[in-house]
C-alpha positions as CSV (number, residue, x, y, z in Angstrom):
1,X,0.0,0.0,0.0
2,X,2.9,2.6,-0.5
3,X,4.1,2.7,3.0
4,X,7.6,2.6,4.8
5,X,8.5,-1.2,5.3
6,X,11.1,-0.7,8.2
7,X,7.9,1.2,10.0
8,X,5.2,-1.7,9.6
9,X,6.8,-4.5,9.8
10,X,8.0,-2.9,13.0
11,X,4.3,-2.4,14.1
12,X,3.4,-5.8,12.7
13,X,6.3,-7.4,15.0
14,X,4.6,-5.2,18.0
15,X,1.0,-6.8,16.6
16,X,2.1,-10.1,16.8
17,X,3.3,-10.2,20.0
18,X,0.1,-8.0,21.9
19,X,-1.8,-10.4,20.0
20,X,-0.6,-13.3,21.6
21,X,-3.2,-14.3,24.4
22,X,-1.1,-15.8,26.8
23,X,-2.8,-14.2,29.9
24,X,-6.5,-15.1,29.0
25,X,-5.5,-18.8,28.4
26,X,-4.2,-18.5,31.5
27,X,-7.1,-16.6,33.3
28,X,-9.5,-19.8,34.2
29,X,-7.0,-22.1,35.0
30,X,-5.4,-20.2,37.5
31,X,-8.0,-19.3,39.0
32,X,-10.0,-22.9,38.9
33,X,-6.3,-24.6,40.3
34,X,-6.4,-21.8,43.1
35,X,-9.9,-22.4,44.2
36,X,-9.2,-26.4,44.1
37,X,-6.7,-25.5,46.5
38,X,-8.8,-23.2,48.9
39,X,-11.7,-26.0,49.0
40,X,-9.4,-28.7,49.4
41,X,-7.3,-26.8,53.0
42,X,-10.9,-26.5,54.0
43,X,-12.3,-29.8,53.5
44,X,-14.5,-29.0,50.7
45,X,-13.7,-31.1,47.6
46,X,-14.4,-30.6,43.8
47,X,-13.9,-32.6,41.0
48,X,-12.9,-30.0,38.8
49,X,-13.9,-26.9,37.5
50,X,-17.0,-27.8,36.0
51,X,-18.4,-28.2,39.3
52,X,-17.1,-24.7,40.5
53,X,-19.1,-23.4,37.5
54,X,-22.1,-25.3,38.2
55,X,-22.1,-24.4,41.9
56,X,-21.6,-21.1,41.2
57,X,-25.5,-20.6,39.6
58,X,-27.4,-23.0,41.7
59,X,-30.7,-21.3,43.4
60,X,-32.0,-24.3,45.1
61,X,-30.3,-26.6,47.5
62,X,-31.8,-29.9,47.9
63,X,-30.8,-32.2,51.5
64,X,-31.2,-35.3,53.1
65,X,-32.3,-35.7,56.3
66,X,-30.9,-38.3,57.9
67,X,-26.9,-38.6,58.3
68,X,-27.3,-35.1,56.4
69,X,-29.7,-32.7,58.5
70,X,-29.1,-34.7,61.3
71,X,-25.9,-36.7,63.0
72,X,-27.0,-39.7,61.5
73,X,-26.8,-41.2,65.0
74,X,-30.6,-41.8,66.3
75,X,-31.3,-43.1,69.5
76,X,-34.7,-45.0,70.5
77,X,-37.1,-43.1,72.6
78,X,-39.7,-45.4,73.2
79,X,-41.3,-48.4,72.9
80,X,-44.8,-49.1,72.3
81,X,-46.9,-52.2,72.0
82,X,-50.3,-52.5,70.1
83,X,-52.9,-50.0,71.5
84,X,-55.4,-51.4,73.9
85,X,-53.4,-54.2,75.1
86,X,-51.3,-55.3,78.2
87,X,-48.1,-54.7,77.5
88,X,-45.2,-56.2,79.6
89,X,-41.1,-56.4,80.0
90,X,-41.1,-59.7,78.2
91,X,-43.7,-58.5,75.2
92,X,-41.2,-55.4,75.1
93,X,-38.2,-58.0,74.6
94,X,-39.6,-59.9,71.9
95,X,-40.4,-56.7,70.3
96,X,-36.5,-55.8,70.5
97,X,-35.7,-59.3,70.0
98,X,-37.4,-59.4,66.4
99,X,-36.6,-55.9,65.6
100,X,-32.6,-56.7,66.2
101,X,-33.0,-59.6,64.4
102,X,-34.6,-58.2,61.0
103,X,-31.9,-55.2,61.4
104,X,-28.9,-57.6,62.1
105,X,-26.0,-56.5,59.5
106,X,-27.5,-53.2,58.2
107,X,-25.4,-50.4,58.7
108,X,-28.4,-48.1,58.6
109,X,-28.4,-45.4,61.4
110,X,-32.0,-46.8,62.2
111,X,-30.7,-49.8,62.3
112,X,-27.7,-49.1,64.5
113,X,-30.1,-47.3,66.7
114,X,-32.2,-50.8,66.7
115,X,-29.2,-52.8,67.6
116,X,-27.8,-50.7,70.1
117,X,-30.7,-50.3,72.5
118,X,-31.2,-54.3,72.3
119,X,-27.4,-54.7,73.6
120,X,-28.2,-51.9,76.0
121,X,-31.5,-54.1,77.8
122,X,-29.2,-57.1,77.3
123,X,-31.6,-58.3,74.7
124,X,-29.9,-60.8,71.9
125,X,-31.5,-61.0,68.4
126,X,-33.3,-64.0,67.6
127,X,-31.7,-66.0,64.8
128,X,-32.5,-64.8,61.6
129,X,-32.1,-65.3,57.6
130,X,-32.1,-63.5,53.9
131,X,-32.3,-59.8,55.5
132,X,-33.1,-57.7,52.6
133,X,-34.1,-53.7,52.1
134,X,-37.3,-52.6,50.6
135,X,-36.2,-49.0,48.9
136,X,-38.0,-46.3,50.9
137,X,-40.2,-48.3,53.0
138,X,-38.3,-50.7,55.3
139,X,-36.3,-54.3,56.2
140,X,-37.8,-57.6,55.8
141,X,-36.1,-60.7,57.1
142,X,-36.8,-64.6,57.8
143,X,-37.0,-64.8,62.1
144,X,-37.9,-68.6,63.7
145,X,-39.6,-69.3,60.2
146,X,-41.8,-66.2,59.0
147,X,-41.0,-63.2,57.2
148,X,-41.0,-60.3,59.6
149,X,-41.0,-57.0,58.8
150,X,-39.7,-53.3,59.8
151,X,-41.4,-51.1,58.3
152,X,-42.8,-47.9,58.4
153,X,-46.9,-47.5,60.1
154,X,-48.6,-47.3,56.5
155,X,-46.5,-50.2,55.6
156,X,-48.1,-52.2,58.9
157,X,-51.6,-50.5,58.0
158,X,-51.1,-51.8,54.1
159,X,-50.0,-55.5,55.6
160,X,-53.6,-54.8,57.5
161,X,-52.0,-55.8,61.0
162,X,-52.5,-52.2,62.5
163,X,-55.6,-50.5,63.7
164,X,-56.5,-47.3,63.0
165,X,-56.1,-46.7,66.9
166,X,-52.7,-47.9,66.3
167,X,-51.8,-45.0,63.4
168,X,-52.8,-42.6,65.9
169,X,-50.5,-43.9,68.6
170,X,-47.6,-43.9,66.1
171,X,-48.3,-40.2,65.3
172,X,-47.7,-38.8,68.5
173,X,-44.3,-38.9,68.6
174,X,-43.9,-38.5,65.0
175,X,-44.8,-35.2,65.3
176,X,-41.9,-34.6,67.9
177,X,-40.0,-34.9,65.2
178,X,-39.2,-39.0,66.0
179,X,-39.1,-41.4,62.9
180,X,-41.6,-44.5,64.1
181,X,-41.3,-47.8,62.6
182,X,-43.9,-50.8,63.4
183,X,-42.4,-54.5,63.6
184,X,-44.8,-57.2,62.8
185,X,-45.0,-60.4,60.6
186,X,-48.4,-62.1,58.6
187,X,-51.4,-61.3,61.4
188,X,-49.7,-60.2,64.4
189,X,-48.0,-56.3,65.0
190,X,-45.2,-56.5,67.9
191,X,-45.3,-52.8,68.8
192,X,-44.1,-49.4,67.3
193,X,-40.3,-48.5,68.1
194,X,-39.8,-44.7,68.3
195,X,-36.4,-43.1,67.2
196,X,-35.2,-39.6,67.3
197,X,-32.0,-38.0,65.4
198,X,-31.2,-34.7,66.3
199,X,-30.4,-32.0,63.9
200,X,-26.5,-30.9,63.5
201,X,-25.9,-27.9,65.0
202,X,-25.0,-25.4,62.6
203,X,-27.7,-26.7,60.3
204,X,-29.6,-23.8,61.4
205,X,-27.4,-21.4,60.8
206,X,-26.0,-23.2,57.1
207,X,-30.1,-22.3,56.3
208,X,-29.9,-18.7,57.5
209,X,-27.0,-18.1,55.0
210,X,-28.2,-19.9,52.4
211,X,-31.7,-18.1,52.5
212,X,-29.0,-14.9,52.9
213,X,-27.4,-15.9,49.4
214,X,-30.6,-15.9,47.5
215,X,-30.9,-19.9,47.4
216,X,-33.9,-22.1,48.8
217,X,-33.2,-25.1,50.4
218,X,-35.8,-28.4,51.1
219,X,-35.8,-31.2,52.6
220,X,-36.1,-34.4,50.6
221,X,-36.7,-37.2,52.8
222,X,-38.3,-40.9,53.1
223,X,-39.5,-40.2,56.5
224,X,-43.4,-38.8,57.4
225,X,-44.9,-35.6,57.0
226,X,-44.8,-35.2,60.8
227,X,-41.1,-36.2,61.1
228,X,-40.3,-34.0,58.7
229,X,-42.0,-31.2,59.4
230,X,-41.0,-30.5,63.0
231,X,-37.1,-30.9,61.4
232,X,-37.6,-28.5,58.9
233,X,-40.0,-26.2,60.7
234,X,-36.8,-25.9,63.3
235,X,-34.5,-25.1,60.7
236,X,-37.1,-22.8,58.9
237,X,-36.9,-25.4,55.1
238,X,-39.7,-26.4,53.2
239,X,-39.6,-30.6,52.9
240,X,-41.1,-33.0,51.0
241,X,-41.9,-36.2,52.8
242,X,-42.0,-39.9,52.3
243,X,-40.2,-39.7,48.8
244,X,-38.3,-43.5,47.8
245,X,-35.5,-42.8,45.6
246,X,-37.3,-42.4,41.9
247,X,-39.0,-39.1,43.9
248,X,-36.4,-37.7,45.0
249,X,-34.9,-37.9,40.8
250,X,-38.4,-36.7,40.0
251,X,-38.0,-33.7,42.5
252,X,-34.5,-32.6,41.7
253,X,-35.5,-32.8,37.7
254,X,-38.1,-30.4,38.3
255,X,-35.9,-27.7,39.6
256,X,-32.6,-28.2,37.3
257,X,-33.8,-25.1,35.2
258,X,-32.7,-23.0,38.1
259,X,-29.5,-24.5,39.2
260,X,-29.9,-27.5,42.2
261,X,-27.2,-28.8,44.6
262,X,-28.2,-31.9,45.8
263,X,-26.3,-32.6,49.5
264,X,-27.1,-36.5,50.4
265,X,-24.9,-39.7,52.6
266,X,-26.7,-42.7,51.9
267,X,-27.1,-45.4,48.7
268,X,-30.7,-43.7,48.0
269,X,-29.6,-40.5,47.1
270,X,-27.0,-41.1,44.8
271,X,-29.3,-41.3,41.7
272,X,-30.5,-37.6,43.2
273,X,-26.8,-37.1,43.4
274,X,-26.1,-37.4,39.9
275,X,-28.7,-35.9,38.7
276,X,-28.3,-32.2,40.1
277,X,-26.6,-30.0,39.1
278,X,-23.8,-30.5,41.5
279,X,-23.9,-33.4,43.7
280,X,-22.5,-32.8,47.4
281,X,-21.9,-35.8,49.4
282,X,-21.3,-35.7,53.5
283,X,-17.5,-37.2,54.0
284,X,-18.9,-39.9,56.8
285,X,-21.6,-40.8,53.5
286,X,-21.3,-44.1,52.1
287,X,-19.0,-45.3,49.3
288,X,-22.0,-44.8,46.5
289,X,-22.7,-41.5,47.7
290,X,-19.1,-40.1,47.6
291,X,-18.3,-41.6,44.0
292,X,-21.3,-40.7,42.6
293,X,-21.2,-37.0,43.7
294,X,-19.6,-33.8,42.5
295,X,-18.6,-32.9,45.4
296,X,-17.7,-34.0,49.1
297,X,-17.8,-31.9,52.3
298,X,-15.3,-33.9,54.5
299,X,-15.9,-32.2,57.5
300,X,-19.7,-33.4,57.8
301,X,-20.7,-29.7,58.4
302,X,-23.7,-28.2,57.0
303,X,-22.5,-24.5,56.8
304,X,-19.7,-25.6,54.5
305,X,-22.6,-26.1,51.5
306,X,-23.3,-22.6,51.9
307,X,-19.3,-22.3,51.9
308,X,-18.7,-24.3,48.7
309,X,-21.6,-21.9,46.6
310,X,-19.5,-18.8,48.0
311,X,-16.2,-20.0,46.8
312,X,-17.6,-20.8,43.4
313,X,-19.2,-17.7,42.8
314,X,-16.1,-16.5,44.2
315,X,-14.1,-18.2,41.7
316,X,-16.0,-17.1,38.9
317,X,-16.3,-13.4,39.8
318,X,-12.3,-13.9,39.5
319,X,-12.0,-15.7,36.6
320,X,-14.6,-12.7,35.0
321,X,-11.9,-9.7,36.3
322,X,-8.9,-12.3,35.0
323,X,-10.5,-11.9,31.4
324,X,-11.5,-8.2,31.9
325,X,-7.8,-7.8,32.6
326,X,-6.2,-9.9,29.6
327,X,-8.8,-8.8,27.0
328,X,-8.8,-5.1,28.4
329,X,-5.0,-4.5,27.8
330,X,-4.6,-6.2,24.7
331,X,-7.4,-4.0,23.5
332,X,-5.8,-1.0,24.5
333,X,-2.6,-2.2,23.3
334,X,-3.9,-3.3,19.7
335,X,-4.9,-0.3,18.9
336,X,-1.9,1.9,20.4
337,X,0.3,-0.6,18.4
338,X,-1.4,0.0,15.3
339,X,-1.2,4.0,15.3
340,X,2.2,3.7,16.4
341,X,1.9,5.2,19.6
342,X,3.6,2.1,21.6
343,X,6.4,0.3,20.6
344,X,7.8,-3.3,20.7
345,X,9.6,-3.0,24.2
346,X,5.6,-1.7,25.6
347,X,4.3,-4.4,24.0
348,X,6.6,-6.7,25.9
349,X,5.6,-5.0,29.1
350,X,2.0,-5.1,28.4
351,X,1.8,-9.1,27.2
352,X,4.0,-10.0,30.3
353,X,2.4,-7.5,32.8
354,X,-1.3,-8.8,31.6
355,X,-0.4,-12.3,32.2
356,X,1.4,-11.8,35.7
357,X,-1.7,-9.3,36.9
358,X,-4.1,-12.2,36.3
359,X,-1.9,-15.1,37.8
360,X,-1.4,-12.9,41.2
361,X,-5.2,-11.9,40.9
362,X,-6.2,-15.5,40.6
363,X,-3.7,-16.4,43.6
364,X,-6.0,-13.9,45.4
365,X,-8.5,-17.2,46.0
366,X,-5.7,-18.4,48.0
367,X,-6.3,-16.5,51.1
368,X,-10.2,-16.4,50.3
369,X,-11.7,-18.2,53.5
370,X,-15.1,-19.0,52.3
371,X,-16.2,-20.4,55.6
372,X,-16.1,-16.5,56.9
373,X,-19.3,-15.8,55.5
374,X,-19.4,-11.9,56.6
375,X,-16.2,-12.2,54.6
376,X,-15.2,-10.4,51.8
377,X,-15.1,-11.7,48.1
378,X,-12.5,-11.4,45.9
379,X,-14.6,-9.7,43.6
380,X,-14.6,-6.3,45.9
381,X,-10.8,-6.0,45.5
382,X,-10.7,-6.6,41.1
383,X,-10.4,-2.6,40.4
384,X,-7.5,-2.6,42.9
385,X,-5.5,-5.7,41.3
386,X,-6.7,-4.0,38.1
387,X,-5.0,-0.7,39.1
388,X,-1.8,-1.8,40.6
């Protein structure tokens, strides 16, 4: 086009290099390695930065109850027999007896719970044979020849070996916020065993922060309305009640258009698990749970799911200023390179300066702690980074 060679191919050299986008290839990395690192010192564990991305939108966070919500450790509270009837030490044996029995092997915290109040009245288990789970609705085993159950009430109401007098004494301490199972086998019910698991700690708190961050949690549970309820009316969630696995999918489904976490421990919720948009298993959770999840919270606290969303968004409000950065000064520098206003040597300075300004921005998530959640984000600080 007529012009000086020594003067363009000069520029075009200075082109070549500004155009070279070293620093916005290196932008998400970074940052995604640096918040890796965060979650990992604090427990919280991520398979990658798909799952910081995916976190980072969810509005709805999904739990378990059990082993989730709650310790996971429930103790029994009472013991009833059928209403109506005498009931006496050695009919309240049995009733352990045949319980222990039906629940011998199962690591379930129900069952544990079962098991451990037997050794506790000195009770032993009667012998027993081809134990099996029924998904969502109880155990059934072979004791001294007949298939006994334990099962939830409308289970025992279904079987037709509990009154309706019965149901009503099983909802008493349901409401209390107990989980009640009845034990019984073909025409006879042995009595209701009552079992309470109390909610973690911070749970409370985890639900205050969440509800802070924009996001809804529910409960999705297998136990009653009446269980449920009086656990999530203490921890201020909505719930959904007496859901067996295939509901729980159905449920999470429903909300994937606005992001879902789904935080679970047990076998049943890992086809919940994979479904959501981010999985979150409990560290103490069982083997299913943890390789089927996204993510895993080893410290089995409830306020680090509210932790884990805000080191993702944290993450990507970084990652955001990283390529504000990178694609800001090669802009600038395009155009100054162009019209001959910078030279080759600024050009230098600018390509290596952009790519050093994002790495020490993205080592920012270093020192993040997103555990503090009066703490502030990264974010606040990206026109200082920007400016120095």
């Amino acid at each position: 086009m007529g012009q000086p060679w020594d003067v363009w191919i000069y520029r075009g050299l200075a082109l070549l290099l500004i155009g070279c986008p070293c620093a916005l290839v290196i932008s998400v990395p970074a940052a995604i390695a640096s918040a890796l690192s965060t979650g990992a010192r604090r427990g919280l564990l991520m398979k990658g930065g798909a799952v910081i991305e995916a976190a980072a939108t969810v509005n709805h966070v999904a739990f378990d109850k059990t082993g989730t919500l709650t310790h996971g450790r429930p103790v029994v509270t009472a013991l009833q027999g059928p209403a109506g009837r005498a009931w006496f030490p050695e009919d309240q044996a049995e009733l352990l007896a045949t319980a222990a029995a039906v629940e011998t092997g199962s690591s379930h915290p129900l069952a544990l719970a079962i098991l451990n109040r037997a050794a506790e009245e000195g009770v032993l288990a009667l012998p027993s044979d081809g134990g099996r789970a029924i998904p969502g609705k109880g155990v059934t085993a072979l004791v001294a020849g007949h298939e006994t159950y334990v099962a939830s009430p409308p289970q025992a109401v279904a079987a037709g070996v509990m009154s309706d007098a019965d149901l009503t004494q099983a909802r008493a301490p349901e409401s209390e916020g107990n989980t009640v199972v009845a034990v019984y086998r073909p025409g006879r019910f042995l009595g209701l065993i009552a079992m309470r698991d109390e909610p973690r700690a911070d749970a409370a708190d985890a639900m205050r922060q969440l509800r802070a961050m924009g996001i809804t949690p529910v409960i999705l549970t297998g136990d009653n309305p009446r269980t449920a309820a009086a656990i999530a009316g203490a921890l201020g969630m909505d719930f959904r009640a007496e859901m067996l696995p295939a509901d729980k999918l159905a449920a999470i489904r429903a909300m994937l258009d606005g992001g879902v976490m789904m935080v679970g421990d047990g076998i049943n919720d890992a086809p919940a698990l994979k479904q959501a948009s981010v999985g979150a298993a409990m560290g103490s959770g069982t083997d299913v749970a943890l390789e089927t999840a996204d993510a895993a919270i080893l410290r089995d606290r409830v306020e680090d799911v509210p932790a884990l969303i805000r080191l993702a968004r944290a993450t990507m409000a970084n990652i955001r200023q990283n390529i504000t950065i990178a694609l800001g000064l090669k802009a600038v520098f395009l155009v100054t390179s162009v019209l001959g206003i910078t030279g080759l040597w600024l050009a230098i300075l600018a390509d290596t300066g952009a790519t050093v300004l994002v790495t020490l921005n993205a080592l920012r998530l270093l020192r993040h702690d997103p555990t503090r959640h009066d703490s502030a984000s990264p974010a606040s600080h990206g026109t200082e980074t920007a400016t120095a």
